[in-house]
N, C-alpha and C positions, 0 to 999 in steps of 0.2 A: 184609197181605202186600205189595200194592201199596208203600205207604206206607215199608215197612222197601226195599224195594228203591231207592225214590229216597233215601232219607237217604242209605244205600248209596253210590250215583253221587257225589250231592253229596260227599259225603266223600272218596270215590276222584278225586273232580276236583279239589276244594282242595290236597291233597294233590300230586297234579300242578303243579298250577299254582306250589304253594310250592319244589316242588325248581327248577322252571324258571326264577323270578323272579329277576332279577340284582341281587348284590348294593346296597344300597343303602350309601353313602357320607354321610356327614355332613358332612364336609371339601369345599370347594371345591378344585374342578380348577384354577383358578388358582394357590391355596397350592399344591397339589403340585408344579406347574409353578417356582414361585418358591424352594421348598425343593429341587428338582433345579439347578437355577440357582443358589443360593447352593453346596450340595455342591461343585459342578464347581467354583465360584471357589477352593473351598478349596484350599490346598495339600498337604492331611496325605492329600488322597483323589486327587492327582496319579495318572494311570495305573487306577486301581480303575474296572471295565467300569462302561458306564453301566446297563444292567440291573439291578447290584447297588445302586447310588446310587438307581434309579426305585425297587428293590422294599424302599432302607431309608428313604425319602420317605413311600412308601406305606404302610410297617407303622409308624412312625412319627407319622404325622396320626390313623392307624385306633387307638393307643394313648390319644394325646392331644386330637383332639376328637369322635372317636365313642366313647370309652369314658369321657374324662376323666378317662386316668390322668396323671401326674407326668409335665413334660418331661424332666429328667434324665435319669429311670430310664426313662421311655421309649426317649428314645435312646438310651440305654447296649444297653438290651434287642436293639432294631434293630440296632443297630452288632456287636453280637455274630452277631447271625444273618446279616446279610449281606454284613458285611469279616470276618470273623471265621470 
């Protein structure tokens, strides 16, 4: 009985600790940084809030090198959700 109670815990604490763990990224913060940076120079994103430019940077890299899907269609995808 002992026994079944700490698996128990243990369990109920992994479990804690996995909701609490901050995302992990696979993309450098510098690339983010560099792809907000080229956005802004753009001119077709003239005036477009820069929150939206950070959050299609971000969903953007999170398609292309943490999931390794297609740049294209990655950005297409982003570009829809957050100028769009």
């Amino acid at each position: 009985m002992k026994k079944i109670k700490q698996i128990t815990l243990l369990l109920l604490l992994v479990f804690i600790v996995s909701i609490f763990a901050p995302a992990v990224r696979a993309y450098e913060q510098d690339q983010l940084a560099d792809c907000i940076f080229s956005a802004k120079e753009n001119s077709a994103l003239k005036g477009v809030s820069e929150v939206s430019i950070e959050n299609y940077c971000s969903c953007a890299l999170d398609l292309i090198v943490d999931q390794g899907k297609d740049i294209r269609d990655s950005g297409y995808e982003c570009a829809i959700k957050n100028f769009g």
